[in-house]
NUMARVO-920397 format. One record per residue: residue number from 1; residue in one letter; x negated, z negated, y negated of N, C-alpha, C, O in turn. Coordinates in Angstrom, 2 decimals. Example, Ala and Ser with C-alpha at 12.3 -4.5 7.8 and 13.67 -1.06 7.14 Angstrom:
NUMARVO-920397
+-----+------+---------+---------+---------+---------+---------+---------+---------+---------+---------+---------+---------+---------+
| seq | type |    n.xx |    n.zz |    n.yy |   ca.xx |   ca.zz |   ca.yy |    c.xx |    c.zz |    c.yy |    o.xx |    o.zz |    o.yy |
+-----+------+---------+---------+---------+---------+---------+---------+---------+---------+---------+---------+---------+---------+
|   1 |    A |  -13.19 |   -7.80 |    5.69 |  -12.30 |   -7.80 |    4.50 |  -13.20 |   -7.80 |    3.30 |  -14.24 |   -8.46 |    3.32 |
|   2 |    S |  -12.85 |   -7.08 |    2.25 |  -13.67 |   -7.14 |    1.06 |  -12.90 |   -7.87 |   -0.03 |  -13.41 |   -8.04 |   -1.14 |
+-----+------+---------+---------+---------+---------+---------+---------+---------+---------+---------+---------+---------+---------+
//
This chain:
NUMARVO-920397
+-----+------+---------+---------+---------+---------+---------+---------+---------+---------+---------+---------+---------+---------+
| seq | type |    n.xx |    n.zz |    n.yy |   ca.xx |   ca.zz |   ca.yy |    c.xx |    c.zz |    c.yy |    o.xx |    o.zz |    o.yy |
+-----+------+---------+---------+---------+---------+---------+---------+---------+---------+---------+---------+---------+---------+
|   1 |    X |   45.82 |   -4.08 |   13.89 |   46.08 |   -5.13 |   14.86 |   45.51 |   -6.45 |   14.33 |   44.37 |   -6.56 |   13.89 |
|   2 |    X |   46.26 |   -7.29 |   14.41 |   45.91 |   -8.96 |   13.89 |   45.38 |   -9.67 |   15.11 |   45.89 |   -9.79 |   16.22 |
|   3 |    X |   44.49 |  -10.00 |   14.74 |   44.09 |  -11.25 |   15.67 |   44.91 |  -12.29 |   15.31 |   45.52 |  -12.33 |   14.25 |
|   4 |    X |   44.95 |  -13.89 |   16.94 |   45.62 |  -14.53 |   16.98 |   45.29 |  -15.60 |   17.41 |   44.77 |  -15.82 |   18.50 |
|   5 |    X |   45.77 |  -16.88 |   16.04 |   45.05 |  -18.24 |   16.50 |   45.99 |  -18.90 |   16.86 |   47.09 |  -18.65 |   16.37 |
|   6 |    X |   45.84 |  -19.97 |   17.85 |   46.68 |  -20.75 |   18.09 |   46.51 |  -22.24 |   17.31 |   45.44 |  -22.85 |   17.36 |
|   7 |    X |   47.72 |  -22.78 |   16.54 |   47.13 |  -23.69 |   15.44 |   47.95 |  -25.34 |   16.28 |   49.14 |  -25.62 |   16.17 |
|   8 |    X |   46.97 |  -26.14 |   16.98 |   47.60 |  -27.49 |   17.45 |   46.83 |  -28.66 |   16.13 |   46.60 |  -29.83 |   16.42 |
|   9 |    X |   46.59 |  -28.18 |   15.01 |   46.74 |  -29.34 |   14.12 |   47.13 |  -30.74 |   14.26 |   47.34 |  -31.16 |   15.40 |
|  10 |    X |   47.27 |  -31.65 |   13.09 |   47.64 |  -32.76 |   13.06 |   48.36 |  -32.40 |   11.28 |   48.70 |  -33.38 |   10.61 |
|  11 |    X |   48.48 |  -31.19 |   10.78 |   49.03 |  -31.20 |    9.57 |   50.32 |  -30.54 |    9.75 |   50.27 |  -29.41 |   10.24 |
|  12 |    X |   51.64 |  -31.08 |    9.42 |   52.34 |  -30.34 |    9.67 |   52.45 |  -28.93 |    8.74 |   52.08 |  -28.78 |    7.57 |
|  13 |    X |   53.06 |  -27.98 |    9.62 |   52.76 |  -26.80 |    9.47 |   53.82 |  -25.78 |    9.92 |   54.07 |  -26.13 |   11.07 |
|  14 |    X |   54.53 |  -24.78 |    9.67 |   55.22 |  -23.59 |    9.69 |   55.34 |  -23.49 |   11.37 |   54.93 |  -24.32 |   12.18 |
|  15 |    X |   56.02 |  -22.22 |   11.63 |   55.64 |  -21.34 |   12.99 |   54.90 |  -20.63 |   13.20 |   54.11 |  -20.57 |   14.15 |
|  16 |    X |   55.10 |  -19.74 |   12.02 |   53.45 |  -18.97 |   11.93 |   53.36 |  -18.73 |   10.74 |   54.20 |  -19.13 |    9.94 |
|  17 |    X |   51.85 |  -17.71 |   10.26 |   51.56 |  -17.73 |    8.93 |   50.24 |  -17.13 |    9.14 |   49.42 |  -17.22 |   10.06 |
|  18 |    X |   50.26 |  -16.37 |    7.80 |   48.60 |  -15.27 |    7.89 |   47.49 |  -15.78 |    7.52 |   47.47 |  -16.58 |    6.59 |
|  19 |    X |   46.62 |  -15.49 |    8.04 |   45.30 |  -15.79 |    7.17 |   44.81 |  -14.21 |    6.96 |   45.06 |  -13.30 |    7.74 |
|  20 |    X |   44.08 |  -14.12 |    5.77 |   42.98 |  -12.74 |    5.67 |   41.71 |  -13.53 |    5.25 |   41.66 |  -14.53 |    4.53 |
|  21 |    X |   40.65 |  -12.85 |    5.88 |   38.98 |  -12.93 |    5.54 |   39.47 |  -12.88 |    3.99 |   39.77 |  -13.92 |    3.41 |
|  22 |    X |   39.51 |  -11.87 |    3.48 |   39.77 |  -11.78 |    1.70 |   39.95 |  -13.12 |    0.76 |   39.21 |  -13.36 |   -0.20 |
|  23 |    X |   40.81 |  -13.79 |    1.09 |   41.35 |  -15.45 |    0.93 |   40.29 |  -15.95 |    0.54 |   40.43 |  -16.60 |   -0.50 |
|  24 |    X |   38.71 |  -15.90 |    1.17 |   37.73 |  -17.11 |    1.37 |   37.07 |  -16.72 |   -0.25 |   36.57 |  -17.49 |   -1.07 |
|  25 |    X |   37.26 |  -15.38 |   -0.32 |   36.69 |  -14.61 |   -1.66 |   37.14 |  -15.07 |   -3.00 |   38.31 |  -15.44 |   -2.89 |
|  26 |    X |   36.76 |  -15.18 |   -4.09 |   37.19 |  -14.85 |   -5.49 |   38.15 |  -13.85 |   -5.75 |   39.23 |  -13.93 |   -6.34 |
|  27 |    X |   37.56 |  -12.85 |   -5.19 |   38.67 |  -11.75 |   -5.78 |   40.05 |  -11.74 |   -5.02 |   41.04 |  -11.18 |   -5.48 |
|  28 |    X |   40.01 |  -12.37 |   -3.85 |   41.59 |  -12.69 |   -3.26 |   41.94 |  -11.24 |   -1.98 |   41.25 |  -10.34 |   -1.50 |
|  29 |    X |   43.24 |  -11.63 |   -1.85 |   43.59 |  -10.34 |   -0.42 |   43.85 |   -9.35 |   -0.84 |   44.36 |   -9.14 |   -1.94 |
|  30 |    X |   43.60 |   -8.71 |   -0.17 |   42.82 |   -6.83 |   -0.34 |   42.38 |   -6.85 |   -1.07 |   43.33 |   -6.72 |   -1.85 |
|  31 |    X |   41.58 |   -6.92 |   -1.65 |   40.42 |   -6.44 |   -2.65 |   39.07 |   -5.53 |   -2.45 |   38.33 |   -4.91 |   -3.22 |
|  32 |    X |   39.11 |   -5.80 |   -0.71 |   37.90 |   -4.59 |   -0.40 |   38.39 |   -3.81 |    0.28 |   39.58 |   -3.82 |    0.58 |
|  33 |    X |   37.35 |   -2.77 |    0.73 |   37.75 |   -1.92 |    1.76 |   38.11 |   -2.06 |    3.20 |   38.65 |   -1.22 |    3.93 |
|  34 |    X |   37.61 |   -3.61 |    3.56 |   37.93 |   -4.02 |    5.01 |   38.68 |   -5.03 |    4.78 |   38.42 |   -5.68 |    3.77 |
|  35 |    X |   39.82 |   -5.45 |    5.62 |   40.20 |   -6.54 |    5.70 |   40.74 |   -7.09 |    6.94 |   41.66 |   -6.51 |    7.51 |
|  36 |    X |   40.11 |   -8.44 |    7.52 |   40.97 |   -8.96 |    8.61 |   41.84 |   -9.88 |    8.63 |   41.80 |  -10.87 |    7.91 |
|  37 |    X |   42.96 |   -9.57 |    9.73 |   43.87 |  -10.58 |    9.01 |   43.99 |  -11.33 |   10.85 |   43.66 |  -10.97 |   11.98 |
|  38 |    X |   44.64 |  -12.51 |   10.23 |   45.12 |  -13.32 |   11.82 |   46.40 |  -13.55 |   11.49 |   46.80 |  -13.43 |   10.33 |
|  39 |    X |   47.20 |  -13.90 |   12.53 |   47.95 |  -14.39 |   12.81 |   48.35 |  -15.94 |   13.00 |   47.96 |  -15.97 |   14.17 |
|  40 |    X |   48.66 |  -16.81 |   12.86 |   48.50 |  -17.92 |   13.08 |   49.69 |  -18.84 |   13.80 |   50.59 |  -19.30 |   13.10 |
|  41 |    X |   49.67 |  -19.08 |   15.30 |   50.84 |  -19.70 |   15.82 |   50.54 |  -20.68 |   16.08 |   49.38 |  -20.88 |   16.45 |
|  42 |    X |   51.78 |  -22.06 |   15.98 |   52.16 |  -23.54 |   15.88 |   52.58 |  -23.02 |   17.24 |   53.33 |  -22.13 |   17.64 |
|  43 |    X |   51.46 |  -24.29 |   17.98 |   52.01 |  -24.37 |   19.29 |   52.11 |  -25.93 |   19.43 |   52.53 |  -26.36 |   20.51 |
|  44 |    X |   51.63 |  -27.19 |   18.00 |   52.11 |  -28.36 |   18.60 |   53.66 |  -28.37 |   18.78 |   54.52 |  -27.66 |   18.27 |
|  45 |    X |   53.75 |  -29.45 |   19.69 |   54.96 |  -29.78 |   20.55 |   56.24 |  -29.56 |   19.51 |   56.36 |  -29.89 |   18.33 |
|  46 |    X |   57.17 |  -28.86 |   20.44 |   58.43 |  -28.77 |   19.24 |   58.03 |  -27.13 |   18.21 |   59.15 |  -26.66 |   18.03 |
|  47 |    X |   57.32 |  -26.47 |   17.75 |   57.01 |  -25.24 |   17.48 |   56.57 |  -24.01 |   18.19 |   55.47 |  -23.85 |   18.72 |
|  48 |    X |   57.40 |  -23.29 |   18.16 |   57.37 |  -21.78 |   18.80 |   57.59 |  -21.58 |   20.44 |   57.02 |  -20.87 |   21.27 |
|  49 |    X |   59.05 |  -22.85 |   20.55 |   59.43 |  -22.30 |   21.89 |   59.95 |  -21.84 |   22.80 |   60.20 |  -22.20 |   23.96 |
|  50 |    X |   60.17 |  -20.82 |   22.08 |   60.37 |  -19.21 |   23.06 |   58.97 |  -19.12 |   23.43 |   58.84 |  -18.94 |   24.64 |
|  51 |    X |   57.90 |  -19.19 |   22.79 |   56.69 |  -18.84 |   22.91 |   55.88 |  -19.65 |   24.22 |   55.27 |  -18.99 |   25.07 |
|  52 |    X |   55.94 |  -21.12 |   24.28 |   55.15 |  -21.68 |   24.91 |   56.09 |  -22.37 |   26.35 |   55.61 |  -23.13 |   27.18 |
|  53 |    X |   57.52 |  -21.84 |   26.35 |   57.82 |  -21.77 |   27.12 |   58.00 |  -20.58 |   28.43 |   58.25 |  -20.63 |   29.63 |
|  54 |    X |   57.71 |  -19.43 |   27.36 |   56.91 |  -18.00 |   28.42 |   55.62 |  -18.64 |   28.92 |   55.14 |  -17.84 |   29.72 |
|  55 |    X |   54.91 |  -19.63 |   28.82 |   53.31 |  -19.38 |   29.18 |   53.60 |  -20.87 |   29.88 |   54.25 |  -21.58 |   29.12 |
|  56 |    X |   53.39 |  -21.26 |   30.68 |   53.72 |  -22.40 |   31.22 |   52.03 |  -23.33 |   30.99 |   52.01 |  -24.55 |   30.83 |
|  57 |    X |   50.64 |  -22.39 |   31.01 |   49.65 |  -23.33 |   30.51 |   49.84 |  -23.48 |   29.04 |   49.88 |  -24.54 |   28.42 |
|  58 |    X |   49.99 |  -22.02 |   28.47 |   50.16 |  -23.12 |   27.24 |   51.23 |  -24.17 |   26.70 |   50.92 |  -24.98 |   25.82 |
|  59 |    X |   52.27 |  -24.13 |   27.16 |   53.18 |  -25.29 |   26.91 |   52.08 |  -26.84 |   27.76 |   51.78 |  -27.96 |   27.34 |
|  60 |    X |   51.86 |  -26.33 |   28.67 |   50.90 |  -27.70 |   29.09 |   49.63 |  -28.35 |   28.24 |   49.28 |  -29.52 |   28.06 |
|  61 |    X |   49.02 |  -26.90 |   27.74 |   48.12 |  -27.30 |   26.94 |   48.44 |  -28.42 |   25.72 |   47.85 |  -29.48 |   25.50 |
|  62 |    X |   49.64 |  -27.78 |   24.95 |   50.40 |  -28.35 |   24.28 |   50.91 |  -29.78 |   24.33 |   50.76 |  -30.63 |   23.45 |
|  63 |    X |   51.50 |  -29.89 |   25.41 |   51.62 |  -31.27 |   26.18 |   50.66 |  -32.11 |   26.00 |   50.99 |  -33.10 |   25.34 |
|  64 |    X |   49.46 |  -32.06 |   26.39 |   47.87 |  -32.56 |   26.85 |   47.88 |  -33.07 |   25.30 |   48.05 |  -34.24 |   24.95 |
|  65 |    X |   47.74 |  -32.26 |   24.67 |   47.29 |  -32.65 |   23.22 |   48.16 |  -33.49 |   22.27 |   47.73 |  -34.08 |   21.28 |
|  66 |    X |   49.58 |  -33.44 |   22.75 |   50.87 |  -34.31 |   21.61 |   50.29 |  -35.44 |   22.80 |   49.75 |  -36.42 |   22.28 |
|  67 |    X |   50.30 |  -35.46 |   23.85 |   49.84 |  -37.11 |   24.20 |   48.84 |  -37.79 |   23.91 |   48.72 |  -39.01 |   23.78 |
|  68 |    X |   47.70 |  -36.52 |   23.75 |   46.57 |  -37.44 |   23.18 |   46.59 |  -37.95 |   21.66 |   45.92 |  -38.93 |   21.31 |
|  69 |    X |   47.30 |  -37.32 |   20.91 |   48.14 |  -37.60 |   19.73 |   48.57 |  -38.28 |   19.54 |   48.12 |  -38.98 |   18.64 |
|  70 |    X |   50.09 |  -38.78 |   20.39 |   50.72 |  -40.08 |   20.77 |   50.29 |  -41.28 |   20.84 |   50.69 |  -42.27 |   20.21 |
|  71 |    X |   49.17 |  -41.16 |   21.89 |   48.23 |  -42.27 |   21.42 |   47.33 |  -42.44 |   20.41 |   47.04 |  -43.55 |   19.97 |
|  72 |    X |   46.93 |  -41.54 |   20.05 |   46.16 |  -41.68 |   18.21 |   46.73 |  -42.44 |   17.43 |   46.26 |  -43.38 |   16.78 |
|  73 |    X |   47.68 |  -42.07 |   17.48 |   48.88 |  -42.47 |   16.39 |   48.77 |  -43.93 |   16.68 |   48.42 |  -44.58 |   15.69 |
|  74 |    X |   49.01 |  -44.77 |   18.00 |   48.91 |  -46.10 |   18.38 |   47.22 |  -46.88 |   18.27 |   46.78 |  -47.81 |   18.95 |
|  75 |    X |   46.64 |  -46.22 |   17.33 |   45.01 |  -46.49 |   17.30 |   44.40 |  -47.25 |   18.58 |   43.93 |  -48.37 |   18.73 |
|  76 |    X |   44.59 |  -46.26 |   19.34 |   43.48 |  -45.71 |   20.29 |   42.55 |  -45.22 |   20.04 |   42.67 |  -44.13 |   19.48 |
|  77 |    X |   40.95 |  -45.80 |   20.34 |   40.21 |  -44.96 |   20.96 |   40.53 |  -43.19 |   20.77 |   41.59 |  -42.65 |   21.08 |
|  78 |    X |   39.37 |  -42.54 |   20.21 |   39.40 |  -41.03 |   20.95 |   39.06 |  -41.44 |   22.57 |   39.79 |  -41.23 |   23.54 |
|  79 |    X |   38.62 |  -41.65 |   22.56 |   38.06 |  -41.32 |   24.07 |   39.32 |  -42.01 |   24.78 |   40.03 |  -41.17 |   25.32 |
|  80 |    X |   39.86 |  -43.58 |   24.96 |   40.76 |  -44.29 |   25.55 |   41.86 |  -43.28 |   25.26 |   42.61 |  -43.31 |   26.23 |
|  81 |    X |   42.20 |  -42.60 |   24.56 |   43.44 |  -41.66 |   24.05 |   43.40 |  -40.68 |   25.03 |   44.24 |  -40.71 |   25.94 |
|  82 |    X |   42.60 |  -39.85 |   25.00 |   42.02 |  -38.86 |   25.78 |   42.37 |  -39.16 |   27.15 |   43.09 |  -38.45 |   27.86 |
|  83 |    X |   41.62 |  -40.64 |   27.61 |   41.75 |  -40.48 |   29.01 |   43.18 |  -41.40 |   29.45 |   43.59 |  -40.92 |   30.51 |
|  84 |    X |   43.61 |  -41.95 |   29.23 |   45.30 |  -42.43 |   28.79 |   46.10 |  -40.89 |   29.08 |   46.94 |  -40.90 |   29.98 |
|  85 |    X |   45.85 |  -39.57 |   28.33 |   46.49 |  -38.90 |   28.30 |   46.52 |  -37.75 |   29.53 |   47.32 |  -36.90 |   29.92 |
|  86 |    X |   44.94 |  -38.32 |   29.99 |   44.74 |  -37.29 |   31.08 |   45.50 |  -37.80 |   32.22 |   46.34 |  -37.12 |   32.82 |
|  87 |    X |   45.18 |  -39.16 |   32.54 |   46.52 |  -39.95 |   33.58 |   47.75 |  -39.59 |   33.14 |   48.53 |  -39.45 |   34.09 |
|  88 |    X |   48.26 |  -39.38 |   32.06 |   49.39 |  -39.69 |   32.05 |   49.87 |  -37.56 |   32.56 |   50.49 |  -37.24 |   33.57 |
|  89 |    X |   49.55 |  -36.98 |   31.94 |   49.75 |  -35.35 |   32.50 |   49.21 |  -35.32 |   34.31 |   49.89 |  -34.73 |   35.14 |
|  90 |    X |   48.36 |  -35.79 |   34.55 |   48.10 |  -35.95 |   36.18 |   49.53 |  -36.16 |   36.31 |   50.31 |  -35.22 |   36.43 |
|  91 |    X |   50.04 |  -37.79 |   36.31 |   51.11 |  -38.21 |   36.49 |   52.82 |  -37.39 |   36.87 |   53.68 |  -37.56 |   37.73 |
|  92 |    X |   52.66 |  -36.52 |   35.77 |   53.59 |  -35.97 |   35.46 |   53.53 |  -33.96 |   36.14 |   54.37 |  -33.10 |   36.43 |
|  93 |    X |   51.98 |  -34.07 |   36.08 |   51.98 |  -32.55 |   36.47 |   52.10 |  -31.67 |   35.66 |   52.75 |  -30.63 |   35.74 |
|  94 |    X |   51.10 |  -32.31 |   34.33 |   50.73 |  -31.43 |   33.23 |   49.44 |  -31.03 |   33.31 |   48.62 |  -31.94 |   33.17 |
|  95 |    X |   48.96 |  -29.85 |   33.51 |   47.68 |  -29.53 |   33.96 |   47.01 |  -30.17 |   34.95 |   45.79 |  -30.15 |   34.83 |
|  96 |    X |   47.53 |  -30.81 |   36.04 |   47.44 |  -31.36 |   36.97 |   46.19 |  -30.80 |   37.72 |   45.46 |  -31.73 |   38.07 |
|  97 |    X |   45.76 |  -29.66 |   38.04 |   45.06 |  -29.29 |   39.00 |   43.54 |  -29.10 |   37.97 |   42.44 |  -29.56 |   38.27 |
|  98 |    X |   43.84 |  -28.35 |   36.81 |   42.34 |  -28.39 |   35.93 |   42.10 |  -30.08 |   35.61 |   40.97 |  -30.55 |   35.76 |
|  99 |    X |   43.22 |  -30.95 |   35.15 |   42.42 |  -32.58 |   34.58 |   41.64 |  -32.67 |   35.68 |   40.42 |  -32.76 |   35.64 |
| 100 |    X |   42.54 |  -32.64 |   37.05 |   41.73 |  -33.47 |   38.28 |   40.08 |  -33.00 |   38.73 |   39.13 |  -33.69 |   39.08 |
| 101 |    X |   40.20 |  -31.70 |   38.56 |   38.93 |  -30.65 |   39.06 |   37.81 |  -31.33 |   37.45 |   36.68 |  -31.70 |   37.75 |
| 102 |    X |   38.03 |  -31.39 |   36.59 |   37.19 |  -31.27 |   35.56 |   37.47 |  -32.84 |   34.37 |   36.72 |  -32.85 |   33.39 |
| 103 |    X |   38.26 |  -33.78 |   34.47 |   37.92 |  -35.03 |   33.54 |   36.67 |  -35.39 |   33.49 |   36.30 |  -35.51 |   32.32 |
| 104 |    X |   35.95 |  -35.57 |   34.16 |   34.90 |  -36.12 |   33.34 |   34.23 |  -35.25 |   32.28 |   33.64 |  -35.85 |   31.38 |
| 105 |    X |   34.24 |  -33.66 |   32.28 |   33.93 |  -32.80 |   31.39 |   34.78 |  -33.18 |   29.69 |   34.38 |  -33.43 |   28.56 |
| 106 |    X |   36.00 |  -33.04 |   30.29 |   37.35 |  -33.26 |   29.17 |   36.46 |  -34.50 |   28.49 |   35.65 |  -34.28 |   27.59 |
| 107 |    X |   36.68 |  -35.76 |   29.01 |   36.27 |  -36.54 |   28.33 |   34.70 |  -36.65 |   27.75 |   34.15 |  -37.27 |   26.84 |
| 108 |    X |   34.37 |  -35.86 |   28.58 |   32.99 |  -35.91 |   27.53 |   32.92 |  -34.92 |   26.46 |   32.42 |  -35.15 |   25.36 |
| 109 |    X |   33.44 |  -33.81 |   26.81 |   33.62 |  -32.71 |   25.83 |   34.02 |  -33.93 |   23.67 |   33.48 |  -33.82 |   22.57 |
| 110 |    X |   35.34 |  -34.99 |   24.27 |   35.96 |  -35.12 |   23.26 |   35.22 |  -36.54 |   22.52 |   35.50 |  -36.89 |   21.37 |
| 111 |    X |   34.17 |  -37.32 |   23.46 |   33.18 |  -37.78 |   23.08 |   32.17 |  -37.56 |   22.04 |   31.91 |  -38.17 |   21.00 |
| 112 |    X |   31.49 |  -36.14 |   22.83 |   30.78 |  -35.12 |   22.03 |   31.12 |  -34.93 |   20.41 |   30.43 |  -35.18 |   19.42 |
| 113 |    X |   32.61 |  -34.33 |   20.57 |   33.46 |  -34.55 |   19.23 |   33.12 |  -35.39 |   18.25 |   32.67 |  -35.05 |   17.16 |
| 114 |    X |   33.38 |  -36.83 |   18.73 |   33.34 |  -38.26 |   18.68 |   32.05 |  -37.94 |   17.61 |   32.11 |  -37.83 |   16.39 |
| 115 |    X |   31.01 |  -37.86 |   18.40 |   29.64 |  -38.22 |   17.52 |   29.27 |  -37.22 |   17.21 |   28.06 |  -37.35 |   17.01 |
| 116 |    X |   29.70 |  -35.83 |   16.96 |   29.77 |  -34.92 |   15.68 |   30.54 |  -34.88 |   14.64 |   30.23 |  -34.24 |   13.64 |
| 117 |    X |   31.36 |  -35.38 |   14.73 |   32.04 |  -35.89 |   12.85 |   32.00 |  -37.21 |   12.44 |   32.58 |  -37.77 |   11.51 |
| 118 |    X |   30.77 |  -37.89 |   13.80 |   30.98 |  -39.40 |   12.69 |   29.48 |  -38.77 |   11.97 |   28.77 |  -37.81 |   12.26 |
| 119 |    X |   29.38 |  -40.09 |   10.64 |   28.57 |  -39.79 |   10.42 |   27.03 |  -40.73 |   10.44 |   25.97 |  -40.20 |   10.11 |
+-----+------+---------+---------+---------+---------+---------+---------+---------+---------+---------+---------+---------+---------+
//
């Protein structure tokens, strides 16, 4: 049984695609006696949807994130991006009931972010 990541990148990327633990090694896949492998599914916007249109949060999730994207792209702010995007899914009734219950978390969560990869 494969475990399963869900991949919302910024690199474009496939539909899906494997990873194995083995990979990180020298000696490469299968080479030992254990090996784990994942699965790897493209759920940004526009990839795998049969998939994220069965799951209605994750197509939202999905949503949430190509807007906060959208605005990246227009050099925004992380944070102004973020919260731009959280109005704008309120708006529309993309995760509507978790943004409202929990933004100020969201945005601090991606803050947090913020001042762990600067340097």
């Amino acid at each position: 049984m494969a475990n399963i990541i869900f991949y919302n990148g910024k690199q474009e990327q496939g539909e899906r695609w494997e990873l194995f633990l083995s990979d990180a090694f020298e000696s490469g896949c299968n080479s030992g006696c254990l090996e784990c492998r994942a699965v790897v599914l493209n759920i940004n916007r526009g990839h795998n949807r049969e998939l994220v249109e069965k799951c209605r949060r994750l197509w939202e999730y999905s949503e949430f994130i190509a807007e906060v994207n959208d605005r990246l792209s227009r050099n925004l702010s992380l944070k102004a991006a973020v919260a731009e995007a959280i109005e704008s899914c309120i708006r529309k009734g993309i995760l509507e009931e978790f943004l409202r219950k929990n933004q100020a978390e969201v945005l601090e969560e991606e803050a947090d972010k913020v001042k762990t990869l600067s340097p």
